[in-house]
C-alpha positions as CSV (number, residue, x, y, z in Angstrom):
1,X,-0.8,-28.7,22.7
2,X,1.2,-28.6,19.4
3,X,4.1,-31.4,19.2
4,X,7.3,-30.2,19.2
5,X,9.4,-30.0,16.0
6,X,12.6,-31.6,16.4
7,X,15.9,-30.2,14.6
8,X,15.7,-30.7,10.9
9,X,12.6,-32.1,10.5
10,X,10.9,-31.6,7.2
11,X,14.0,-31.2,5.7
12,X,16.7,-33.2,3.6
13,X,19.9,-34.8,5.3
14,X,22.8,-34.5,3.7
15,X,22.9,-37.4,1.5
16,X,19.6,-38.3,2.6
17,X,16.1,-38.6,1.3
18,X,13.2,-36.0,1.9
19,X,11.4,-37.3,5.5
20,X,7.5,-37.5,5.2
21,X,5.9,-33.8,6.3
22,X,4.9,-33.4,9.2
23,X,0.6,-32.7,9.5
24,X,-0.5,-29.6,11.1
25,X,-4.3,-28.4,12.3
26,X,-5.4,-24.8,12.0
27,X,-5.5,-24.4,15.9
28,X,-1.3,-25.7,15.9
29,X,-1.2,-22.9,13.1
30,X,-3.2,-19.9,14.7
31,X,-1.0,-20.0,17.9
32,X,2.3,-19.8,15.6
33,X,1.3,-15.8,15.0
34,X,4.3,-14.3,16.6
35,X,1.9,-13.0,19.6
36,X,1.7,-16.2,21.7
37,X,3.2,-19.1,23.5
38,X,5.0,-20.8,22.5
39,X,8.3,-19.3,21.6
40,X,6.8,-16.3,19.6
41,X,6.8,-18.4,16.4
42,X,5.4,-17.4,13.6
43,X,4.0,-20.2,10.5
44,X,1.8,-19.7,7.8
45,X,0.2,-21.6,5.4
46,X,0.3,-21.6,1.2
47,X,-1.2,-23.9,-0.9
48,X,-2.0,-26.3,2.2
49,X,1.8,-26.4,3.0
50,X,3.2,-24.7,6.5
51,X,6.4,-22.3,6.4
52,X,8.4,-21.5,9.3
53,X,8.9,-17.7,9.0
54,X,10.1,-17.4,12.9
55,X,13.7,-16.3,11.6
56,X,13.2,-15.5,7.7
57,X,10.8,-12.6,8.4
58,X,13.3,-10.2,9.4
59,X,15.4,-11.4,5.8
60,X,12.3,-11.2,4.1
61,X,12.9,-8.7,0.5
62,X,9.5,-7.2,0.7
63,X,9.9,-6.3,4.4
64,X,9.1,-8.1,7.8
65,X,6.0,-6.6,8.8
66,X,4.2,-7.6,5.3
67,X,4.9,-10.8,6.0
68,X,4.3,-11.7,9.5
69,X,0.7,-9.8,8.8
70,X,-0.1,-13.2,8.0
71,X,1.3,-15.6,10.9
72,X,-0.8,-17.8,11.8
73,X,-2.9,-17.6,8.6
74,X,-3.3,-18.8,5.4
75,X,-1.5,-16.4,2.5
76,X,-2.3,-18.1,-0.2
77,X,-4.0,-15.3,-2.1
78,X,-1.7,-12.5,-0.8
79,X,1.3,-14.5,-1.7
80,X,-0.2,-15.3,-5.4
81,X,-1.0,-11.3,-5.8
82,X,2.3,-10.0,-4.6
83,X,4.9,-12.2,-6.4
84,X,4.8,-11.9,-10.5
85,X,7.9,-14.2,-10.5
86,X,7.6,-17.2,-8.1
87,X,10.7,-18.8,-9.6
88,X,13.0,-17.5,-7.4
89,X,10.6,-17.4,-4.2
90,X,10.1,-20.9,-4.6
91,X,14.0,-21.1,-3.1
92,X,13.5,-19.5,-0.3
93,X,10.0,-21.2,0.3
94,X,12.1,-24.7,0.5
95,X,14.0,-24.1,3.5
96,X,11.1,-22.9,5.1
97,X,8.7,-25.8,4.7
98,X,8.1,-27.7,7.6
99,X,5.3,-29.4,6.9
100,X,1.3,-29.6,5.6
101,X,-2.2,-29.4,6.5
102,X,-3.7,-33.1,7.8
103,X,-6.5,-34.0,5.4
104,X,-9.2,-33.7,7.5
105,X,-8.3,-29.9,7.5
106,X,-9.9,-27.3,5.1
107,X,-7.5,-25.6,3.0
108,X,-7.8,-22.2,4.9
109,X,-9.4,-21.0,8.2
110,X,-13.1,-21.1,8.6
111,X,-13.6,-17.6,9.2
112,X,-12.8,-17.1,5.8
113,X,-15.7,-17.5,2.6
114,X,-15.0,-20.4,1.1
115,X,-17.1,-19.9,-1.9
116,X,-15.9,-16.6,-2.4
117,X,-12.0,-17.3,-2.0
118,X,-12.9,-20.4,-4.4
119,X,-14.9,-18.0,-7.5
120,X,-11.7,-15.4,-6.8
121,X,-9.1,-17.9,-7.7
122,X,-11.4,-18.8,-10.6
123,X,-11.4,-15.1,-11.4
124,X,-7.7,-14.7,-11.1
125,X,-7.1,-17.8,-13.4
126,X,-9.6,-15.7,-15.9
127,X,-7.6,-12.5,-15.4
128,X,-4.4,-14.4,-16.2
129,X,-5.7,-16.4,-20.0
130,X,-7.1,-12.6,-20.5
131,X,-3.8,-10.9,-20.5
132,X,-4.8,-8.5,-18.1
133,X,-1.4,-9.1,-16.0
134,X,0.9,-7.6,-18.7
135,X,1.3,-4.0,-19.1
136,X,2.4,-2.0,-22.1
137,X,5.7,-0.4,-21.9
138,X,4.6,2.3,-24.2
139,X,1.3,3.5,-22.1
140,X,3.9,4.5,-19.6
141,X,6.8,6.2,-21.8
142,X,3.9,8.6,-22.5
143,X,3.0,9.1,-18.8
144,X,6.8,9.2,-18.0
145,X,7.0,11.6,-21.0
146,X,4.2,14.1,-20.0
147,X,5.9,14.2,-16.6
148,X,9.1,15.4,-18.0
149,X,7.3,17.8,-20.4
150,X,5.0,19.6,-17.2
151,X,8.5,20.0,-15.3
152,X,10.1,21.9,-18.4
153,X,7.1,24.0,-18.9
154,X,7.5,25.1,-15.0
155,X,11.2,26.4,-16.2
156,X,10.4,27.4,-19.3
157,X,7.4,29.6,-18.4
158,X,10.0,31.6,-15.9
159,X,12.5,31.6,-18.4
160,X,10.5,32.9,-21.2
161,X,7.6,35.5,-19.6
162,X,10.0,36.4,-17.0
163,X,9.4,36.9,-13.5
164,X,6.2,38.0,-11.8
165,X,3.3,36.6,-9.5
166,X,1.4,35.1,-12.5
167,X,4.5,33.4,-14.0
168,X,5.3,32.0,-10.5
169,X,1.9,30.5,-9.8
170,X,1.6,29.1,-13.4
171,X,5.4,27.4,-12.8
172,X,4.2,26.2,-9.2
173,X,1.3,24.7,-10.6
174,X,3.2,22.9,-13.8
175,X,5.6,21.7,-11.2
176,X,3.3,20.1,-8.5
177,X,1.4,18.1,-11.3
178,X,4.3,16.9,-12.9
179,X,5.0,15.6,-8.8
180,X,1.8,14.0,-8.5
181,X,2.0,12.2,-11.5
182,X,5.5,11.3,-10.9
183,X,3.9,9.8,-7.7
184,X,1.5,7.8,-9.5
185,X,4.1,6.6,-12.0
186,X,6.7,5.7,-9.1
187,X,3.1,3.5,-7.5
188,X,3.0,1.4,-11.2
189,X,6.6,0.8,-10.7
190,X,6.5,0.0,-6.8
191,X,3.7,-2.6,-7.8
192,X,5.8,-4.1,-10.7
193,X,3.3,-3.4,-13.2
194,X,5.2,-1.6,-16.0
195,X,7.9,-4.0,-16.8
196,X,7.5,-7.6,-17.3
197,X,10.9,-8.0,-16.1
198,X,11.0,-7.3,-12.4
199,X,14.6,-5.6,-12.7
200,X,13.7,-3.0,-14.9
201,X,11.1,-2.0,-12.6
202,X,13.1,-1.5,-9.9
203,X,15.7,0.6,-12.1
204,X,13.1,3.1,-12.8
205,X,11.4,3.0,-9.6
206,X,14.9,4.3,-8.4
207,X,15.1,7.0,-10.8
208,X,11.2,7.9,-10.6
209,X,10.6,8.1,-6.8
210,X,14.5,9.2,-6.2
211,X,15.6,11.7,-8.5
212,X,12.2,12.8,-9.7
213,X,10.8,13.0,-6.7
214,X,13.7,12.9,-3.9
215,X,12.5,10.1,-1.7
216,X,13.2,6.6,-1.1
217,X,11.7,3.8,-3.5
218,X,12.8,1.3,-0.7
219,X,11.1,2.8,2.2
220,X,8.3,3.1,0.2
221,X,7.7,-0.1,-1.1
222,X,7.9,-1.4,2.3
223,X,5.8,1.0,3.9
224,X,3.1,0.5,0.9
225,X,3.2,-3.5,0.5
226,X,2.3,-3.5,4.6
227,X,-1.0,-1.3,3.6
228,X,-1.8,-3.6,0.7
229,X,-1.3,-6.9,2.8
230,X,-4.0,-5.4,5.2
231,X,-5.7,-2.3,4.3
232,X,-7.2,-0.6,7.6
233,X,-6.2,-3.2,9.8
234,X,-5.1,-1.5,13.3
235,X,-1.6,-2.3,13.9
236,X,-0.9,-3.4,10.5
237,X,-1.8,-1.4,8.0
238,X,0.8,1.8,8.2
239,X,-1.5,3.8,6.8
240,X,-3.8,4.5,9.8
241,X,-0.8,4.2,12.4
242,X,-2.0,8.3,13.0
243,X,-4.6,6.2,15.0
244,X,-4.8,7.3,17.8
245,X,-2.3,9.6,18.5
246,X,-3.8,12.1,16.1
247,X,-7.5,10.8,14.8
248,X,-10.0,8.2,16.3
249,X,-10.4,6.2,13.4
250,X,-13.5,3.5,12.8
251,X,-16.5,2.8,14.8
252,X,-14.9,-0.5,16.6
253,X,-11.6,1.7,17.6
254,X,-13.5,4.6,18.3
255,X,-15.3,3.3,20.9
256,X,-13.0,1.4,22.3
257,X,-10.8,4.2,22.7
258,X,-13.9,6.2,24.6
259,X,-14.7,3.3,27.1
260,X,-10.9,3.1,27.6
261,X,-10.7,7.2,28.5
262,X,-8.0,7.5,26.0
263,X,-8.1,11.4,24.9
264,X,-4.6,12.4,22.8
265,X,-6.8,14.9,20.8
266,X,-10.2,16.4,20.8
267,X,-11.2,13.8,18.5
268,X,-15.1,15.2,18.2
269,X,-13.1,18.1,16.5
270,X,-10.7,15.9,14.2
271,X,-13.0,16.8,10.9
272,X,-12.3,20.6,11.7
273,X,-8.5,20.3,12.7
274,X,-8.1,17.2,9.7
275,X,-7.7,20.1,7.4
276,X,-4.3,21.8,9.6
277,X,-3.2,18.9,10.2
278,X,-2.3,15.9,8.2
279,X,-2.9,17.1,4.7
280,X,0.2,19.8,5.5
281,X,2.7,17.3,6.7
282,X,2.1,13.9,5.2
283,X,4.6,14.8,2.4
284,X,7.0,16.9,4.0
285,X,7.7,14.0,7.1
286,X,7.7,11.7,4.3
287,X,10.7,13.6,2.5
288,X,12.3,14.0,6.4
289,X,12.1,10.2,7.0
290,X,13.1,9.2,3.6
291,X,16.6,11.0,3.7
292,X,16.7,9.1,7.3
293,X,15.8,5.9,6.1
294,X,18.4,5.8,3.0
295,X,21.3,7.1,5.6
296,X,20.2,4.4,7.8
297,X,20.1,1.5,5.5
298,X,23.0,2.4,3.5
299,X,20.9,3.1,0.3
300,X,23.7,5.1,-1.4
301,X,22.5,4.4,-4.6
302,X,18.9,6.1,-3.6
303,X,20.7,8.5,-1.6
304,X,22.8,9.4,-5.1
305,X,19.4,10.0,-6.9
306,X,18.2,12.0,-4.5
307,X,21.1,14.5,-4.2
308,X,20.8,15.0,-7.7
309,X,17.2,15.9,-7.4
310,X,17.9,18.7,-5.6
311,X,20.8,19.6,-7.3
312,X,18.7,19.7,-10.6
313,X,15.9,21.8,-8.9
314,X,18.3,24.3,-7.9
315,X,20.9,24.4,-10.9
316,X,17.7,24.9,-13.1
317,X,15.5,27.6,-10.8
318,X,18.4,29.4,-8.9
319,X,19.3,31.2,-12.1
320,X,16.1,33.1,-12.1
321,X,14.7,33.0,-9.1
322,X,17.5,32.9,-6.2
323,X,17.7,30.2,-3.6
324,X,15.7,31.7,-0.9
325,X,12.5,32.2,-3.2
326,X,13.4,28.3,-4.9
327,X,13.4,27.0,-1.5
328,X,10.3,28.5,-0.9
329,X,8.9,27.5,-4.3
330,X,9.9,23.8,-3.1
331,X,8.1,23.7,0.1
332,X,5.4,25.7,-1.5
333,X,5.3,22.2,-3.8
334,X,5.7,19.8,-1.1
335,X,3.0,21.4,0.7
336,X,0.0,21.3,-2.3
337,X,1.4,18.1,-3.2
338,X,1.0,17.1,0.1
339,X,-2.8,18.2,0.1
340,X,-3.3,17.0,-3.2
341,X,-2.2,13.1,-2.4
342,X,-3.8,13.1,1.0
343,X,-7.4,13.3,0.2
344,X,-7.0,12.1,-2.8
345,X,-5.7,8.6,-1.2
346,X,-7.5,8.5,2.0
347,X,-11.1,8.7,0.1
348,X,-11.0,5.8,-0.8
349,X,-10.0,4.1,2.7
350,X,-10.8,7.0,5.5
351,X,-14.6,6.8,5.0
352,X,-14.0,2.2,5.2
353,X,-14.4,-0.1,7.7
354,X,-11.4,0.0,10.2
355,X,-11.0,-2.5,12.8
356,X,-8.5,-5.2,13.9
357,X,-7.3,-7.8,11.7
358,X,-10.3,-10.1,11.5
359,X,-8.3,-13.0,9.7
360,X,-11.3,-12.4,6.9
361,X,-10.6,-14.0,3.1
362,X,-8.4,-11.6,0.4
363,X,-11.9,-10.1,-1.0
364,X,-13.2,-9.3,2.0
365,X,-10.8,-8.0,3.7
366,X,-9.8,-5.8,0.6
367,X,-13.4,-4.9,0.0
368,X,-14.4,-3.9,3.1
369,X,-11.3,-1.1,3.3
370,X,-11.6,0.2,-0.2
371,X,-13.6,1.7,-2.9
372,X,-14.1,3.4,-6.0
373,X,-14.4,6.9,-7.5
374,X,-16.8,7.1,-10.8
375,X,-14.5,6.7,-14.2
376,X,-14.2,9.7,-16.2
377,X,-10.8,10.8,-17.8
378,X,-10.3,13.7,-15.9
379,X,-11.0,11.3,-12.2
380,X,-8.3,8.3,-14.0
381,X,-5.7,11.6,-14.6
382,X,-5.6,13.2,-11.5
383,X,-5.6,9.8,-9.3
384,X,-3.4,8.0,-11.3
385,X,-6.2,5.5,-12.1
386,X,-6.5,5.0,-8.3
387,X,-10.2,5.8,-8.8
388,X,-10.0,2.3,-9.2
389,X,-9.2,0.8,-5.8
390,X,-11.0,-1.9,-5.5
391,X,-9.6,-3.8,-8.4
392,X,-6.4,-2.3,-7.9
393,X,-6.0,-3.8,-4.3
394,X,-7.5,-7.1,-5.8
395,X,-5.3,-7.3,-8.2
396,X,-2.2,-5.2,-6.8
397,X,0.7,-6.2,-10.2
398,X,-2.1,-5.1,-12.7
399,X,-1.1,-2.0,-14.6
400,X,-3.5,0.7,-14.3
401,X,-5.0,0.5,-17.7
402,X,-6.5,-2.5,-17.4
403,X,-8.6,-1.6,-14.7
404,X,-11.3,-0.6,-16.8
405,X,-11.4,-4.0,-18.1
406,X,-11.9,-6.3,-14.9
407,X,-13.9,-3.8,-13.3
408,X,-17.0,-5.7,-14.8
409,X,-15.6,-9.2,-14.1
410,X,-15.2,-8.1,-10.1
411,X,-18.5,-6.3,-10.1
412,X,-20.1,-9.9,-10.8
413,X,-18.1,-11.4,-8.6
414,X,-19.3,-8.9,-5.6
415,X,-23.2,-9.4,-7.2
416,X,-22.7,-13.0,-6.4
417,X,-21.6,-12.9,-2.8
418,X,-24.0,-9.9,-1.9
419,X,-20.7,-8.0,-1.3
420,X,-20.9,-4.1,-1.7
421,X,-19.1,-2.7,-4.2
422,X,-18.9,1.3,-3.6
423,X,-18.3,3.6,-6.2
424,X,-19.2,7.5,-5.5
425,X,-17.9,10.7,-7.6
426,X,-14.9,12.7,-6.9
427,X,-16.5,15.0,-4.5
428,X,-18.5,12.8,-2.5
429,X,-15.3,10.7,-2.3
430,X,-13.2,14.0,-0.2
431,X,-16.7,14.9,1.5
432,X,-17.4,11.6,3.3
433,X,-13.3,12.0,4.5
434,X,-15.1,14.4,6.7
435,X,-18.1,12.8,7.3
436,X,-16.7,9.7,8.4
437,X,-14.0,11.7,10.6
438,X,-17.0,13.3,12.4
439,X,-19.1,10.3,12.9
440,X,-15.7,8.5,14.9
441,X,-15.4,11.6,16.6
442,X,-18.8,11.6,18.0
443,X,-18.7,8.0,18.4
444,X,-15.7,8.7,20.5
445,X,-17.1,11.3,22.7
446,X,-20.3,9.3,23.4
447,X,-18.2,6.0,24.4
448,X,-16.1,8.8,26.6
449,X,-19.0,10.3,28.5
450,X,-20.7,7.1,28.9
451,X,-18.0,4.4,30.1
């Protein structure tokens, strides 16, 4: 049984001196995950020192559920990839300490490589002296700028050629790839990767994801840090929360869910009805929620931004089109967009391992969920450099064109450890979203018939 912490220990009297830390085992730690007795704390552990989150999650600035992913573990890695400016972290951290690991203890879990967590941090250090951290301000005025430039074209082609079916499509199509690539631009600026100051990142997140785009930068970055923090890790990775109301996802939760007789869908049909179903909404709930979530929090700023997306849209297409055809056009947009950013985001994580959290080392646990689409310029265009997960995950504050360049460095690293690292072309990528859907389908229905 874990000792008890009495009131104020580990931390300074008033007046007083710092009292000696108390010393902690992994097994005191692992119980602290918020799950079990006692008292539903939560700890966890970074560089050897132990944090008492119990309270602070729900205060944390990146949101509460990226955090407490890690109660009970060591977030050493996560921590070090998440924050570009530790300075002010560092203040929080302080009231929070409670103590440290005894000596005898290993510096994280043993289900965790220590070889390969040890070469990472080497790696990281490496990535650091290299530079590859800082981003270029200018590489993404030109993305912001050919943004801007597809979403005048869409006007100016009406404008211009006047109205017909051909004009319309052409404008449709200008306008839903200056959205996608608005949505990878407002991703660089989520991850803090444009700026070097943190500030100016959240600005133009705001104005990106808000008034380009007309949804939330907040309720995004909170939803997206969770899937980062534990990519396709049942109950904590966002991104697969459609399990299982709507899919069977994974071999492990597939079968569990057939010896279980859980049946909220056909799920041996999921890769035929995958195409009516998730690709058409993702977008247009995600629009829905946002407006929600800004109302809810009080985000007026975000809510300002968004207003005058629409207003924008409509000032500049009612003129020539009406409102009932511009809100079709809109929906029409949301719709392909929401196509478009479906498969390509969920080929690199659909066809992965998904399981429970198995409390597995940042590599692995990043490596197992993710992987790559071949490099070409058209592949790095269209995905926003997302072709590159795998190093994107590893590395989650590097901007996007410096991928290319620790691609090789990460490739040894995997070569090392025997770790696979996947990397398949664009259309095998969207294929194996189906593949993989049918395989936990029939894994399903076999568990099912059989339990």
């Amino acid at each position: 049984m874990a000792p008890q912490r009495e009131k104020g220990q580990g931390r300074p009297e008033p007046g007083g001196e710092l009292p000696p830390l108390r010393l902690f085992t992994w097994e005191e730690i692992s119980l602290r995950n918020g799950q079990a007795e006692p008292s539903r704390e939560r700890w966890l552990v970074i560089d050897r020192k132990v944090y008492d989150i119990t309270r602070f999650h729900e205060r944390h600035p990146g949101g509460s559920r990226v955090i407490r992913s890690y109660a009970g573990q060591d977030a050493t890695d996560p921590y070090v990839a998440f924050h570009t400016d530790k300075t002010p972290v560092k203040k929080h951290m302080k009231q929070l300490l409670i103590g440290e690991l005894a000596p005898d203890q290993p510096s994280f879990e043993p289900s965790k490589n220590k070889l390969l967590v040890e070469d990472f941090r080497e790696l990281q250090s490496t990535v650091e002296k290299m530079g590859l951290l800082k981003p270029n301000p200018f590489y993404f005025f030109v993305i912001l700028l050919h943004i801007l430039l597809l979403e005048s074209a869409g006007w100016f082609v009406l404008w211009y050629f006047g109205i017909s079916v051909t004009t319309f499509v052409i404008s449709t199509t200008l306008l839903l790839l200056a959205q996608s690539q608005a949505g990878w631009l407002q991703h660089d600026l989520g991850h803090l990767s444009v700026f070097s100051n943190t500030k100016w990142n959240h600005i133009f997140h705001d104005f990106v994801m808000c008034h380009l785009k007309g949804l939330s930068a907040c309720w995004w970055s909170f939803h997206h840090s969770q899937h980062h923090a534990k990519p396709n890790c049942f109950r904590k990775d966002p991104d697969i929360d459609f399990h299982p109301l709507l899919f069977s996802l994974g071999k492990p939760l597939s079968e569990e869910l057939g010896k279980k007789k859980m049946k909220y869908m056909p799920y041996n049909h999921q890769h035929k009805y995958f195409f009516i179903t998730m690709p058409l909404i993702v977008i247009p709930i995600f629009q829905t929620y946002s407006v929600y979530f800004m109302l809810r929090r009080k985000l007026w700023r975000e809510f300002a931004w968004t207003v005058m997306y629409f207003a924008r849209f409509f000032i500049t297409f009612v003129p020539l089109l009406g409102v009932r055809v511009v809100w079709g056009q809109l929906l029409l947009i949301n719709i392909l967009e929401s196509i478009m950013f479906t498969w390509i985001s969920q080929l690199n994580h659909i066809p992965m391992h998904i399981d429970y959290d198995g409390n597995k080392d940042w590599v692995s646990t990043q490596l197992l969920a993710t992987c790559n689409v071949h490099q070409s310029f058209f592949n790095d265009w269209v995905t926003g450099h997302l072709n590159f997960q795998i190093e994107h995950h590893l590395f989650p504050t590097m901007p996007r064109h410096n991928f290319w360049k620790v691609a090789p460095l990460v490739k040894s690293l995997c070569a090392r450890h025997n770790i696979e690292y996947q990397s398949k072309s664009l259309l095998s990528g969207l294929a194996d979203i189906v593949y993989s859907l049918k395989d936990s389908g029939e894994i399903w229905l076999e568990a099912f018939n059989h339990a």
